[in-house]
N, C-alpha and C positions, 0 to 999 in steps of 0.2 A: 448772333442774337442769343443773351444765355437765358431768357426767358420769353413765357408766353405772355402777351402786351397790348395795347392798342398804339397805333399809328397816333402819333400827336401834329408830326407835320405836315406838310400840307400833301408830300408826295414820296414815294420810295420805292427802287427797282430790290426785289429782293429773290435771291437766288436760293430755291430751296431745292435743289438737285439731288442733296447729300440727306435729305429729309423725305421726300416724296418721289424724288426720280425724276420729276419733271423738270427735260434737258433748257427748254426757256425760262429767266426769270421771269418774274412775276411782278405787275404794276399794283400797286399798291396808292390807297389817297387813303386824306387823316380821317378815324375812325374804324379803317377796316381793323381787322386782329392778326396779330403778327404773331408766328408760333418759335419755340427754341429751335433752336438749330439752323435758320434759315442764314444766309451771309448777306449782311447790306451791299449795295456795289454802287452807291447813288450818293456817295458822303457821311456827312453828319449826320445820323437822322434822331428825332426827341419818338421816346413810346414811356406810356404809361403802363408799371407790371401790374398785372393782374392776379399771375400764382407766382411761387417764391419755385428754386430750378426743385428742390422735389414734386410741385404739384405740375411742373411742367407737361406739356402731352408726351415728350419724348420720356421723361422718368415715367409716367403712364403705363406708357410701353412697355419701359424693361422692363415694369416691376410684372406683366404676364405671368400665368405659372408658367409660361413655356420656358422662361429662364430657371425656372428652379427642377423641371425634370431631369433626374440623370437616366442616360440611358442606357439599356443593360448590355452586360459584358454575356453574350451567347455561347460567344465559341469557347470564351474560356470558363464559364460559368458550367459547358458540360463536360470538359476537360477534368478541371475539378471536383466534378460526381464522378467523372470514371475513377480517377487517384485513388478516391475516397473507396467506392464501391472496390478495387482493384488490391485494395490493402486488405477491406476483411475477407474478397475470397484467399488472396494468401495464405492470410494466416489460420482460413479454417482446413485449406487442403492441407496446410503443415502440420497443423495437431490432429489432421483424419491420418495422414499417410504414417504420420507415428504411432498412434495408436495402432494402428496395421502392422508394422515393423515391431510393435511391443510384441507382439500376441505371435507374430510367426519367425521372425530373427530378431530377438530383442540388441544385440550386437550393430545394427545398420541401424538403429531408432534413432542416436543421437546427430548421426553425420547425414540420414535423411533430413532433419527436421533443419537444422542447421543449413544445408546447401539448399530448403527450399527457399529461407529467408532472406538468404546473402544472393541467390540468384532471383530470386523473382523480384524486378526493379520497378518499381514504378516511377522512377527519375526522367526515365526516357520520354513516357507519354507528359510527364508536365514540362520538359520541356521543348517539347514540339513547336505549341503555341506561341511562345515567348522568343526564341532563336528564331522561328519563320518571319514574326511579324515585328520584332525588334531589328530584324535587317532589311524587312521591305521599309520600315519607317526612313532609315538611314539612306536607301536609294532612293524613294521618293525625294528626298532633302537634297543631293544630290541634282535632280533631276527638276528640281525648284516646285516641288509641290509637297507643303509644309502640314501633316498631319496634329492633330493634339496628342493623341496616343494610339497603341495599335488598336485597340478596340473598333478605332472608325474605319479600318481595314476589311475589318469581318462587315462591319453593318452596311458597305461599299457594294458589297458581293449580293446584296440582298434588293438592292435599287432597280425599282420599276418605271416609276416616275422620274423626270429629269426637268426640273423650274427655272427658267435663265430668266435673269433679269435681264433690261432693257440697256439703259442707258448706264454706261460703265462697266458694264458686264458684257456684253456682245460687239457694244461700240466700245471703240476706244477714243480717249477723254485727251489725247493728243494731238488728232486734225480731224478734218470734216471734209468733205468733199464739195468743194465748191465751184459752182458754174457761175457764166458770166451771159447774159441775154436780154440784148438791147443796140444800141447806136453805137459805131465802133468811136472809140475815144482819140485823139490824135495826143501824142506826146506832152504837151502843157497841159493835156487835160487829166493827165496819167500822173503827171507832177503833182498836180494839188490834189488829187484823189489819194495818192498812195500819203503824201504827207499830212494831211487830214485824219485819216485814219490811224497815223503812226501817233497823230495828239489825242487819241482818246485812249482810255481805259476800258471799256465794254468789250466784252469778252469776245461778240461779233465783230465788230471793229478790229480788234487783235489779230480774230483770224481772218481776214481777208487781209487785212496788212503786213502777214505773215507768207498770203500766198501772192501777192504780187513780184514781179520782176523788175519793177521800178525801184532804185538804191539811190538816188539823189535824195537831198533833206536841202531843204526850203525853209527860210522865217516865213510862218505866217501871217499875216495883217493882223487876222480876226480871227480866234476859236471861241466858239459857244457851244458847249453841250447841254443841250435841251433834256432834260430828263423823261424819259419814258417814253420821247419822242424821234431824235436824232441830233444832229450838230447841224451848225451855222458856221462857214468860216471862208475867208478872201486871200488873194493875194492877187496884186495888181488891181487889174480890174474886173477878174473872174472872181466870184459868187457860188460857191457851193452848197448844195442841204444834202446829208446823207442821214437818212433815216425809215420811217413808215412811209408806205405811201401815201398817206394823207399830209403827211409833213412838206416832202416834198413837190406838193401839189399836184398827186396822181389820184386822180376822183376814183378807177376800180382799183380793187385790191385781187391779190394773188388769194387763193384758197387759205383761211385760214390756219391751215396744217403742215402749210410751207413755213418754213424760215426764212425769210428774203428781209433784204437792205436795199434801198431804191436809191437811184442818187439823179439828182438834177443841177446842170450846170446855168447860171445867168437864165433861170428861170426856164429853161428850156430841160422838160423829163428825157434821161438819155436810157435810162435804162435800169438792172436790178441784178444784183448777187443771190442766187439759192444757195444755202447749206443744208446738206444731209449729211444724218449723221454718217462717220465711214466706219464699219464694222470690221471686225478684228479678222486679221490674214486666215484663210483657211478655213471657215466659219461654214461656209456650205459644205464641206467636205466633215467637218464635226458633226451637223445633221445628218450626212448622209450616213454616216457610220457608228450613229445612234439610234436609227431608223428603228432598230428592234425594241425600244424605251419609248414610250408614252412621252415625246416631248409639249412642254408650256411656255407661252412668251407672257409674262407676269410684269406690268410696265406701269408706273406708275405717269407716265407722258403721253402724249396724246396721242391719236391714230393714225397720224400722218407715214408713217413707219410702216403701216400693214402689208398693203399691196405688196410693198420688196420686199418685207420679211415671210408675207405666205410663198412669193415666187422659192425661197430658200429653203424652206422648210418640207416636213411628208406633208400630205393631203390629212393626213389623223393631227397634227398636231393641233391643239388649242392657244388662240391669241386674247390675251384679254389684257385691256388700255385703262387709264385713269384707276389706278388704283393703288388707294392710299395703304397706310402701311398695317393699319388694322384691317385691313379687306384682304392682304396677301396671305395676312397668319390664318385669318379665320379661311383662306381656299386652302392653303397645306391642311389645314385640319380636317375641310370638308375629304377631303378626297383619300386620307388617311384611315376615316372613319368605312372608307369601302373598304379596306385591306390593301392600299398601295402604300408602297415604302419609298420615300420621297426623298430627291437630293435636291437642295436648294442650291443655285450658284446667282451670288448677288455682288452688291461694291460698297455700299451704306448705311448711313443708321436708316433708313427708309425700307431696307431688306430688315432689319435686325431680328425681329419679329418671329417672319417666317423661316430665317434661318436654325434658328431656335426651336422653334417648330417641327421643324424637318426631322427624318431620319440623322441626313446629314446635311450640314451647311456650309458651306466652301465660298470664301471672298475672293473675287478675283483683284489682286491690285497690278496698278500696274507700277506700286512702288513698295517692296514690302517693309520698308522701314517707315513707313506714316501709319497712320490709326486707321485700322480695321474694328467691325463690328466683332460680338463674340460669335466664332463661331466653330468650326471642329476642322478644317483646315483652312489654310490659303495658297492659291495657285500661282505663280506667279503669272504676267499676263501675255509673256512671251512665250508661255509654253500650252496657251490655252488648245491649241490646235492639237495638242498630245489628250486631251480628256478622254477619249474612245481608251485607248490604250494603255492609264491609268485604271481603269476600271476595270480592264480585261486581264490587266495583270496581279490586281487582287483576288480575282476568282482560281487565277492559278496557284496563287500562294496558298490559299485554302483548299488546294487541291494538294501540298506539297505538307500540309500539315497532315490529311488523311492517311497521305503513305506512308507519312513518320508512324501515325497510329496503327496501321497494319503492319510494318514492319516491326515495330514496338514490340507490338500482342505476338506475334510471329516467331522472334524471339524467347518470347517470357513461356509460350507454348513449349518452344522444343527445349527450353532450358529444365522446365520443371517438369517434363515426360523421366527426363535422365536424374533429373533431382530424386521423385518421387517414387520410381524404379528402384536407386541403393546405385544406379551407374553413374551417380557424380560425387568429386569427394569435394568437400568444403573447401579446402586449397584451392583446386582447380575452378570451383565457383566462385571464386574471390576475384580470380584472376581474369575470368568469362561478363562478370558483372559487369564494371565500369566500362568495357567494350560497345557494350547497348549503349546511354550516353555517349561514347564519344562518338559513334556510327550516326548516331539521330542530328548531333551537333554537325557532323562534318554534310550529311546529308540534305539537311537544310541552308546551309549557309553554300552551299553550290550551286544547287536546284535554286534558292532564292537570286543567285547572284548569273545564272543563265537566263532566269526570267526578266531580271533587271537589265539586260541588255538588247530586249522585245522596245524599249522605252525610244532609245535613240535612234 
């Protein structure tokens, strides 16, 4: 749907998963309001626009300031006061130590002042930051987890809070876990169930006919799909309904926070399919070892999810359901405004928001060549289980820029004791110079590339 609208026909199943996170579509009759972004999956459907796609709710959205803040570059941003600051002590100890040299050997004044310029580098400390985190960029990529630049490196190192979105982001959008609880079926009955199902389009539909063991394919007599309701369809002289329970003529209902599919054969209820969602490999063991992180379950779907996801989670962490995509931005904000530095990990434009928002915001896909929200990296979704160790090895990288920096200063110290003394000649500090650089280059690009191997 590329705009916001009213329903003109009389019915519509509309999937706004990719807008709001809610993993069910959504029924719809003529006169409700249809918003952009939702996917029809019910046909043709007629709507009347109401805003044109800039006054849409989603262009709404982007236009937040949260898209237009940039975020500051820290670590390099003090790097570049040291440079700065680093160049005028230089050059005031070279014209004090000459001056000193005029008055007591005016002979050593010119090859002091000279070996203090050509040895005190400050090449080494600017490029610390740059060689450390221009090759942790390279090994994240590598390791399928796709940064914008190294800046989001540093601001990695800084994350207290950690926001996982719900559907797409902890679940994966590939199978669901499905049971089967009711009257066991005998073989004809397994026949027109699985081929039933293989005639619909509905996403439920698909996945249960995905997970059956039944490969025979049957003409059917009769398919009818009932929109919002279930199907109608025969063969022989078996009678199928697969849908709600009211469709099929089952007077109670399952909780409505279950997902189920009912089916009843020749008018007799046999029984019902649950789907839950199934959560990505290794998923408890990512909470476990996040444990020291303020974790959030940030869900724009309903609360049918809680109970299993509190069993997964620390006892500290916060679960909050039903919420749309301006209630996600405006929580990163709230809790930002304590002093927490927030990492958003989401899957949609329904995340956009608060990715934007965040410290940092990281899309999980589980395909990185389709459309991602903007955001400052993507994960691939086969490596989500590596996120603890992702994180811990940007702390070390900023720990491997420090020692550049001390080694740095360490050098520039003992070069310009012998500088400033008359014990170094200009030659030999020409020769001593570009050693600092090459030392920091090789030192970084090792140290980075033993840390990189923490990953696998």
């Amino acid at each position: 749907i590329p705009v916001d609208g009213i329903l003109i026909s009389n019915k519509a199943l509309i999937d706004y998963s990719f807008v709001t996170g809610e993993a069910e579509a959504v029924k719809k009759i003529s006169g409700d309001k249809l918003f952009a972004g939702g996917k029809q999956q019910s046909g043709v459907i007629e709507i009347e626009v109401l805003n044109s796609v800039e006054q849409s709710y989603l262009t709404q959205l982007w236009s937040n300031e949260a898209f237009k803040d940039d975020k500051v570059k820290a670590y390099q941003s003090l790097i570049d006061s040291i440079s700065k600051r680093f160049t005028v002590a230089v050059l005031t100890i070279a014209f004090v130590a000459t001056a000193y040299w005029l008055y007591f050997d005016a002979t050593k004044a010119l090859n002091v002042f000279t070996a203090v310029l050509i040895i005190a580098c400050p090449c080494a400390i600017a490029l610390a930051s740059p060689f450390t985190l221009g090759n942790m960029l390279r090994i994240f990529g590598k390791q399928k987890f796709y940064l914008k630049n190294s800046n989001v490196i540093e601001r990695l190192t800084k994350i207290s809070t950690i926001i996982f979105d719900k559907t797409g982001t902890i679940t994966t959008n590939k199978k669901s876990e499905i049971s089967y609880k009711g009257d066991v079926l005998n073989e004809s009955e397994k026949l027109l169930l699985y081929n039933t199902l293989r005639a619909s389009n509905h996403p439920l539909s698909r996945q249960i006919y995905e997970s059956l063991p039944v490969k025979e394919t049957i003409v059917l007599d009769k398919f009818e799909e009932v929109l919002g309701k279930g199907i109608n369809a025969s063969f022989s002289t078996k009678v199928i309904k697969i849908g709600s329970s009211s469709f099929v003529g089952k007077n109670e209902s399952l909780q409505d926070l279950l997902t189920s599919v009912h089916v009843s054969i020749d008018e007799n209820y046999k029984g019902y399919f649950v789907l839950k969602n199934a959560y990505r490999s290794g998923l408890s063991e990512v909470f476990k070892e996040l444990k020291d992180s303020k974790l959030v379950i940030l869900s724009g779907d309903n609360e049918g999810e809680k109970e299993r996801l509190s069993a997964l989670l620390p006892k500290n962490a916060k679960l909050l359901f039903n919420q749309n995509p301006q209630q996600k931005l405006d929580f990163v904000k709230e809790i930002q405004e304590k002093g927490e530095k927030v990492l958003m990990m989401g899957d949609g434009l329904n995340d956009a928001g608060a990715l934007a928002q965040s410290d940092v915001g990281v899309v999980i896909s589980e395909n990185i060549n389709v459309f991602s929200p903007a955001c400052d990296g993507i994960l691939d979704a086969t490596n989500f289980k590596d996120l603890s160790k992702y994180l811990s090895v940007t702390k070390r990288a900023i720990n491997v820029i420090k020692w550049s920096l001390i080694l740095s200063f360490m050098y520039n110290i003992t070069g310009l004791y012998f500088a400033v003394t008359g014990q170094l000649e200009p030659v030999i500090a020409a020769i001593l110079m570009p050693l600092s650089s090459i030392s920091i280059v090789v030192f970084t690009t090792i140290s980075t590339n033993i840390i990189g191997r923490s990953i696998k």
